[in-house]
matplotlib code that plots the C-alpha trace (Angstrom):
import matplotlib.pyplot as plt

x = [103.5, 105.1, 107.8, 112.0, 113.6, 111.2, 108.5, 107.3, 109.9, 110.3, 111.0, 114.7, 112.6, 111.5, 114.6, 116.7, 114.5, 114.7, 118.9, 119.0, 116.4, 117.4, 120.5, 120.0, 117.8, 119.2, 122.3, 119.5, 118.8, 121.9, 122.5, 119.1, 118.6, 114.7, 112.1, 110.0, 112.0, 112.9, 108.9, 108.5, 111.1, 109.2, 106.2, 107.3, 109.2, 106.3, 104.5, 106.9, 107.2, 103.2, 103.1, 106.2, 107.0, 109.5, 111.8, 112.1, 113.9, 115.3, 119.0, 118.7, 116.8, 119.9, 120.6, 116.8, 116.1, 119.1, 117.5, 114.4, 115.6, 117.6, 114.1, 112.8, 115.7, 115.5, 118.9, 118.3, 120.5, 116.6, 116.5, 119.6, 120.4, 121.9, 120.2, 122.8, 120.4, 117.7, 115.5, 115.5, 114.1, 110.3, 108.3, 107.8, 104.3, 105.6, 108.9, 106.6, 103.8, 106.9, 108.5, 105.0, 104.6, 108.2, 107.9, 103.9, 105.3, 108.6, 106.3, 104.0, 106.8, 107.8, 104.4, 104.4, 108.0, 106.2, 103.5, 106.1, 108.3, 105.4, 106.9, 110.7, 110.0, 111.2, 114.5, 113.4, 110.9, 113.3, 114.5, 112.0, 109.7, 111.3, 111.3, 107.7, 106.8, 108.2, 105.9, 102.5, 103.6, 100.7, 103.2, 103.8, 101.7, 98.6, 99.4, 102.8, 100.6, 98.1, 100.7, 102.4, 99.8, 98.3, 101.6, 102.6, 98.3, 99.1, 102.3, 100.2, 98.0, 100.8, 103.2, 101.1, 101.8, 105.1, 103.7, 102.7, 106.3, 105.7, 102.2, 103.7, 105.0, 102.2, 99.2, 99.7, 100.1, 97.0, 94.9, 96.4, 95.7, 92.0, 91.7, 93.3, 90.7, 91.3, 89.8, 92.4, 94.4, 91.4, 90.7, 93.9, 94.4, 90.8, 91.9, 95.3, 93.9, 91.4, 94.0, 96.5, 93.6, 93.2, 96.8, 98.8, 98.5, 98.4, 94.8, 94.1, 90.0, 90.8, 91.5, 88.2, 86.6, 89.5, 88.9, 85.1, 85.0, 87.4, 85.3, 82.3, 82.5, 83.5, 80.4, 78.5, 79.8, 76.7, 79.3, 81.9, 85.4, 88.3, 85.9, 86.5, 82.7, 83.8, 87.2, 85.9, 83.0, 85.4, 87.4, 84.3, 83.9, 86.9, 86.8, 83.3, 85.5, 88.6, 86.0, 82.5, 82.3, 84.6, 81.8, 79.3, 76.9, 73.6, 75.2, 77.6, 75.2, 72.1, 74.9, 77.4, 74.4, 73.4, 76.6, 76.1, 76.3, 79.6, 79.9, 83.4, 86.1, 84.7, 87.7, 85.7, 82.6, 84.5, 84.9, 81.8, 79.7, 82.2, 80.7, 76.7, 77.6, 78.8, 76.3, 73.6, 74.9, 75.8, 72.6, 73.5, 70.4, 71.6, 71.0, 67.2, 66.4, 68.1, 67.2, 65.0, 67.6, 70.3, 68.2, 67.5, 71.2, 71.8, 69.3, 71.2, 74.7, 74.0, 72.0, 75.0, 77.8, 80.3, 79.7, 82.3, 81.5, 83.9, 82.3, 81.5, 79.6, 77.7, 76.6, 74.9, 73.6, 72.3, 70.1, 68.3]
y = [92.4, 95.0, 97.3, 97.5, 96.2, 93.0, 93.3, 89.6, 86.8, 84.4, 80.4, 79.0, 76.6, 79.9, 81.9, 78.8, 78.5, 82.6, 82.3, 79.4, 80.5, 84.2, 84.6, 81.9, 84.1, 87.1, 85.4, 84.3, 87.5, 90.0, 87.6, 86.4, 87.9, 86.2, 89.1, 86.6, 84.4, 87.9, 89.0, 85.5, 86.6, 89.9, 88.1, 85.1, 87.7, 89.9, 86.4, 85.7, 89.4, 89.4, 85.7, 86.3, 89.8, 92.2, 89.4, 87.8, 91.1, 92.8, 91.5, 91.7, 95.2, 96.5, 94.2, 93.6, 97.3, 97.7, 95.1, 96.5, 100.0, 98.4, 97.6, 100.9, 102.3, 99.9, 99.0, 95.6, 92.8, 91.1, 95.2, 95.7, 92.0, 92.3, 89.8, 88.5, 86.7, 89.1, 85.8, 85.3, 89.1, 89.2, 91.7, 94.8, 94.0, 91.2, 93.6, 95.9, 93.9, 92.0, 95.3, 96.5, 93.2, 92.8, 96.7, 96.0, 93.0, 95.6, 97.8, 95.8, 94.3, 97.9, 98.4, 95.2, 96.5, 99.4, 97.0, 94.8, 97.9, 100.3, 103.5, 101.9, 102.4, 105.7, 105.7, 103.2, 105.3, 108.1, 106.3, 105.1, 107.7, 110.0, 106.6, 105.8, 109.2, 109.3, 106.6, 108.2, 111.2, 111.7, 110.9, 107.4, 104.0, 104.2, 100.5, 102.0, 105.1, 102.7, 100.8, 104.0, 105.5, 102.3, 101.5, 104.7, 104.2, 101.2, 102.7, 105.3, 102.8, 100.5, 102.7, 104.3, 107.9, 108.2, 109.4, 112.4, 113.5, 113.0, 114.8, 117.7, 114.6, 112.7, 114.5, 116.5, 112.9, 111.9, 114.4, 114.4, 111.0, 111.9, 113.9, 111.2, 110.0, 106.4, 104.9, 102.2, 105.3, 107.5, 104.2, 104.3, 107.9, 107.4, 105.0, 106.6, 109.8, 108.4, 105.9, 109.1, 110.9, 108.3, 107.5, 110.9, 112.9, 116.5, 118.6, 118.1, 119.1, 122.4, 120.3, 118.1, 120.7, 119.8, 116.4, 115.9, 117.6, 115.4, 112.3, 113.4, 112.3, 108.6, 108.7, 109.3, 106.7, 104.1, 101.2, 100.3, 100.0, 98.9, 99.2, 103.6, 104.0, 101.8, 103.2, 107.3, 106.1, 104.7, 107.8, 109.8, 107.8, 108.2, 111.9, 111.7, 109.7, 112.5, 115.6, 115.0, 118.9, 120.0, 117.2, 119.2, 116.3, 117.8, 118.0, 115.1, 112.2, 112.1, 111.0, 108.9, 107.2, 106.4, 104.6, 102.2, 99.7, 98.6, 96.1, 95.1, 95.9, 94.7, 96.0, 98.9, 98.9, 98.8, 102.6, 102.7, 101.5, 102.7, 106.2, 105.3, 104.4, 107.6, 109.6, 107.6, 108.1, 111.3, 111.9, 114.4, 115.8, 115.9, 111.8, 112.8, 113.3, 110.3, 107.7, 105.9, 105.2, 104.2, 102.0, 100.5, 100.3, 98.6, 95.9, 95.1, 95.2, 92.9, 90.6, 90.1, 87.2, 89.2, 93.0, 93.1, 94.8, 95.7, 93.9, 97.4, 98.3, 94.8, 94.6, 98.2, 98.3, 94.8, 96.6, 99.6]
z = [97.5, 95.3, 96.9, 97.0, 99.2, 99.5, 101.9, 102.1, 101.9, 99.2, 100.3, 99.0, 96.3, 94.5, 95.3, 94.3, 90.9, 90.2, 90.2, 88.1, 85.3, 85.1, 84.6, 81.7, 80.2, 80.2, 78.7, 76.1, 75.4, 75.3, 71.5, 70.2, 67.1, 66.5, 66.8, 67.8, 70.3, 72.2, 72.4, 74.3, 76.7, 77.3, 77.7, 79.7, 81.9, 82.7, 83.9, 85.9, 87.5, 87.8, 89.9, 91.6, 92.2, 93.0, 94.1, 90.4, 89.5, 92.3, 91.4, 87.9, 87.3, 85.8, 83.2, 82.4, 82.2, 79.8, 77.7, 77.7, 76.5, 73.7, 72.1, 72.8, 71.2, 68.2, 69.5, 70.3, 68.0, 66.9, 65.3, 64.1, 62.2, 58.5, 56.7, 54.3, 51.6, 50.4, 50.2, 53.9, 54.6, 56.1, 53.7, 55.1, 56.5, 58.4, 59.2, 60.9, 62.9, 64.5, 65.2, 66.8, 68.8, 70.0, 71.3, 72.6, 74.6, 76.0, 76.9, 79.0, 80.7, 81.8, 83.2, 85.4, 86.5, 88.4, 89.4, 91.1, 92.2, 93.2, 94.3, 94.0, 90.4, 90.1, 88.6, 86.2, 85.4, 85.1, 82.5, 79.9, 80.3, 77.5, 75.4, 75.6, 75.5, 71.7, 70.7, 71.9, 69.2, 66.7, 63.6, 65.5, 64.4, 65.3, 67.5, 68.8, 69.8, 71.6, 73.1, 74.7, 76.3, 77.8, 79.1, 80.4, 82.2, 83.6, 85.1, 86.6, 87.8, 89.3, 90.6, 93.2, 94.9, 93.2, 89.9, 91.3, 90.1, 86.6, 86.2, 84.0, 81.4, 81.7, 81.9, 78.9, 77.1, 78.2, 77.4, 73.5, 73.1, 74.0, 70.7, 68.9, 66.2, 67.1, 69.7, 70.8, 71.6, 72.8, 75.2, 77.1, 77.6, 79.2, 81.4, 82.1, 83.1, 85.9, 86.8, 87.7, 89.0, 91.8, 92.6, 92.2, 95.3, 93.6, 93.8, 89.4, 90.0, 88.1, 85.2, 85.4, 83.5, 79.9, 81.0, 81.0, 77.9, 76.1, 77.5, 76.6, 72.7, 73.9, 76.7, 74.2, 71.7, 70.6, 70.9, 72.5, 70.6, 72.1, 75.0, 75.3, 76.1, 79.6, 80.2, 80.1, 81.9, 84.8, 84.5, 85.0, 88.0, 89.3, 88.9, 91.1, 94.0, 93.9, 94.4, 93.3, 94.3, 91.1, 88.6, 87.5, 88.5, 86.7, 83.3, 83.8, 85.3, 82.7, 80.2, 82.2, 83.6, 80.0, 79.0, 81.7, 82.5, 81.8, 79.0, 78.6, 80.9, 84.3, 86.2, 85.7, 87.6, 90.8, 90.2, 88.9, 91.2, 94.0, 92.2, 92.5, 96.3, 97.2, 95.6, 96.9, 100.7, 100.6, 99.2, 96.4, 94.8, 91.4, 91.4, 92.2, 88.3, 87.0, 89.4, 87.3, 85.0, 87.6, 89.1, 85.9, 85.3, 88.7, 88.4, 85.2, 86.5, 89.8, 87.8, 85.2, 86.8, 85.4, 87.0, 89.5, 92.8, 96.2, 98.9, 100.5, 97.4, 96.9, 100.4, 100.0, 97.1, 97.2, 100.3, 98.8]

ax = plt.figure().add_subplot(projection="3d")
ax.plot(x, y, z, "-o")
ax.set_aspect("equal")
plt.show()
């Protein structure tokens, strides 16, 4: 259960195994000089933070955190090493997608952080937000880009009510990296904008208006890159659950209807079809027009073993 200090205990085997391996690592780390040996860390650390929780960092947040900003500094030894034989330098290529995967699997370990902190997160957050901020800049790699703004989404998604405070930082990222002409970018800033729609506790309907319109090229996208078409489709969703009042449903559903179902990121038809639940109960007559073509959609989603429902959601449309 994510939260500071720990809300569910952890048995002395686990707590026994978290101070042996840790500190070990971390010693590991403050020399390793292997790009690649330090992006295992990253990524073996988020695992562990993911399965174990908040109690595989609580004591070490410090040191892990400083670690963590080394990279985003390019500060880190595996960044700063003087190669001494020309010979033994990668080409610039290779320089550059280790640089991008070593920062990738930094930033993804700072997103689990909030998932295992929740609303604890806060001064860590205080923290790296001006770092990742400086990679979703448009002069930035178009991968470094991606990787900021689908951090700084999951973040939003994680860290629950407490991200309210960083709206004027954040949402102005967001709705940049909607213009952006690539869609791994365009993707998460779709994603991060419902996902801190639904969890920041500020009224933003007078910005659904800027936000519909900047989702309303990837609705209508034929395919599905970096599955975009799916993510604005869940944000449009979302945006339907805030305050379906502030959605101008006549305009909005005959195309959001149209990019269903989803096709590649089931996590998001529980928004989805959290959406077509509420409409359909609270009868709203701008579903009247287009229910020939959400029922067609429905038939296909609840027929497909991988459209993921909420139990709520199954058991009523699975009654109509």
């Amino acid at each position: 259960m994510p939260g500071v200090p720990l809300r569910v205990a952890i048995d002395e085997n686990t707590q026994s195994m978290i101070k042996l391996v840790l500190p070990a690592v971390l010693r590991m780390w403050e020399d390793e000089d292997d790009k690649m040996v330090v992006t295992q860390l990253c990524t073996e650390l988020r695992l562990i933070m993911k399965d174990v929780g908040p109690a595989t960092t609580i004591e070490y947040a410090d040191s892990i955190s400083k670690h963590l900003l080394e990279i985003f500094e390019k500060k880190a030894p595996c960044q700063t090493i003087d190669f001494e034989d020309d010979e033994d330098m990668p080409d610039e290529n290779e320089m550059a997608e280790l640089d991008s995967l070593l920062i990738c699997a930094a930033a993804d370990c700072v997103a689990e952080f909030a998932s295992a902190f929740g609303d604890a997160f806060e001064p860590i957050m205080d923290t790296f937000l001006p770092h990742i901020a400086g990679y979703a800049k448009p002069s930035v790699a178009v991968s470094e880009r991606a990787m900021a703004v689908g951090c700084l989404a999951e973040i939003a998604k994680n860290m629950g009510p407490g991200i309210t405070k960083y709206a004027e930082a954040l949402f102005p990222i967001f709705m940049s990296a909607l213009q952006d002409k690539h869609a791994e970018v365009q993707s998460n800033a779709a994603y991060g904008v419902g996902a801190f729609i639904e969890t920041a506790t500020i009224d933003a309907s007078p910005y659904f208006g800027d936000v519909l319109k900047a989702l309303f090229p990837l609705i209508q996208m034929t395919d599905n890159t970096n599955n975009a078409r799916d993510n604005a489709a869940g944000c449009v969703a979302r945006l339907i659950l805030e305050n379906a009042d502030a959605v101008p449903l006549s305009d909005v559903l005959p195309a959001w209807i149209g990019a269903l179902p989803i096709r590649g990121d089931h996590l998001e038809d529980l928004p989805v079809y959290d959406a077509v639940c509420y409409l359909l109960k609270n009868k709203r007559s701008e579903v009247e027009a287009c229910l020939p073509a959400l029922m067609a959609v429905l038939k296909q989603a609840m027929s497909d073993p991988d459209t993921l429902f909420t139990e709520e959601s199954r058991q009523y449309l699975g009654s109509l």
